[in-house]
N, C-alpha and C positions, 0 to 999 in steps of 0.2 A: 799287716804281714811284712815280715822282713824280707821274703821271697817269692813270687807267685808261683801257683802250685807248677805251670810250666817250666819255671826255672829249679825246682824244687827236681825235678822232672830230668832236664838236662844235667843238673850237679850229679846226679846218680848216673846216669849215664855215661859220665864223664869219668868218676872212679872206675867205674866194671869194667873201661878200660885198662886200667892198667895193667903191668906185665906184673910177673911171679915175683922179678924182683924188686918192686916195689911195694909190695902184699902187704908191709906195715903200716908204709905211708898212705895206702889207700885204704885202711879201716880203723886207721885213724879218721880222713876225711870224712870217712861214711856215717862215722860216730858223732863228730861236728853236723855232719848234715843232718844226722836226725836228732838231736837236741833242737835242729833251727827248727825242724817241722815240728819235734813234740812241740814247742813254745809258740809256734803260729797257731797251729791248731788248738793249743789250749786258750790263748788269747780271743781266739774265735769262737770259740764255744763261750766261753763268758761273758760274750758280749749279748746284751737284750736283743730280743727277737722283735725285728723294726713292725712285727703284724699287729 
């Protein structure tokens, strides 16, 4: 994983900060953030199951 789910975790956090006027800049970031989570998480699911 590129980010552990905690930090995963705080980057959102961190956008839903922001003010009104920044509204672009932060869904822009939000949309970078969840490309990262779709891509971990799909990485992870593909991976064999160590049972």
């Amino acid at each position: 994983m590129r980010l552990s789910w905690s930090q995963h975790l705080a980057a959102a956090r961190t956008i839903e900060l922001a003010g009104d006027d920044q509204c672009g800049i932060a869904l822009a970031l939000m949309g970078m953030a969840c490309l990262l989570l779709l891509q971990d998480l799909s990485e992870t699911a593909d991976r064999p199951d160590p049972a």
